[in-house]
C-alpha positions in Angstrom: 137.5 94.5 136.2 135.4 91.9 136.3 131.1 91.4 135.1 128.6 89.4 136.8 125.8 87.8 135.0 123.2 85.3 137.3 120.9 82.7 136.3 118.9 81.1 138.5 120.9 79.9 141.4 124.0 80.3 139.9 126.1 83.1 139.0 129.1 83.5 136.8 131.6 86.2 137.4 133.8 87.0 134.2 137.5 88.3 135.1 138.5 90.5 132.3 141.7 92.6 131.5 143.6 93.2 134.5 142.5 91.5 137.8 145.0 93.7 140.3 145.5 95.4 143.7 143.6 98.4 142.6 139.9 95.9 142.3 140.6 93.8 145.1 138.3 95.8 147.7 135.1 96.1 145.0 136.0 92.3 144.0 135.9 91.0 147.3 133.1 93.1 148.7 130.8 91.8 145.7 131.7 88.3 145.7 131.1 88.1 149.2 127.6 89.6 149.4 126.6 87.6 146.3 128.1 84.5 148.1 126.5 85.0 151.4 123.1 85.4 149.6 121.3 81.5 150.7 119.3 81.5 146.9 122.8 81.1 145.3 124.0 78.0 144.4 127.1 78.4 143.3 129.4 81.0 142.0 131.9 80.2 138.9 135.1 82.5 138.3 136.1 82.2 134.7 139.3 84.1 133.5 139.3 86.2 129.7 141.9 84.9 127.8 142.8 88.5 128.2 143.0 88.1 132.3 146.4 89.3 133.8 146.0 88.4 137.1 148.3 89.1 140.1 149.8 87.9 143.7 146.8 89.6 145.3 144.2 88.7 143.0 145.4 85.3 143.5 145.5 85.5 147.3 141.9 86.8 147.3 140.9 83.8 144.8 142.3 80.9 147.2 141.2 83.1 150.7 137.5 82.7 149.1 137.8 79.3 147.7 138.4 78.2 151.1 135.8 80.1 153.0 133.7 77.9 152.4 131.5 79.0 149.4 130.9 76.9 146.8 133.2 79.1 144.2 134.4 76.9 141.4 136.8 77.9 138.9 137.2 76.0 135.0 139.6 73.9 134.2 142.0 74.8 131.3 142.3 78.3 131.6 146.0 79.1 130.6 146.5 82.0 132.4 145.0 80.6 135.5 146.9 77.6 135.3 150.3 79.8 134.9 149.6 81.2 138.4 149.2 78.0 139.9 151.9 77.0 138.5 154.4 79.7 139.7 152.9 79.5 143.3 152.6 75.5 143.2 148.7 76.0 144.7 145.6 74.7 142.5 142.5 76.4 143.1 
């Protein structure tokens, strides 16, 4: 599940819960439209503390961060950096 709140030129998605197979298709096909849009600035990706995110959510997070659109994600997220960790790939 995730929520998407825009302001101005930038717009924050908020993973929450459980970030798995089952939402990768909506996920993807909303991040993309909202990241081809030319008004938008930037795109941030910011983990709950609740997140439980998995192999394919993670695949989908590192195929988009190096598409080419300006998708950043914050530093010190604990269960963001666990992932990186166990696949040995920052994002």
């Amino acid at each position: 599940m995730f929520e998407i709140k825009k302001k101005n030129n930038i717009v924050k998605i908020y993973l929450k819960e459980t970030c798995s197979i089952m939402e990768i298709e909506e996920f993807y096909n909303e991040i993309t439209k909202i990241a081809k849009n030319k008004k938008i600035k930037k795109i941030e990706i910011i983990p709950s503390k609740e997140c439980n995110i998995d192999t394919s959510y993670f695949q989908i997070l590192i195929s988009l961060k190096n598409s080419g659109f300006n998708i950043v994600f914050p530093k010190g997220k604990k269960n963001l950096e666990e992932i990186e960790t166990l696949y040995g790939i920052k994002i």
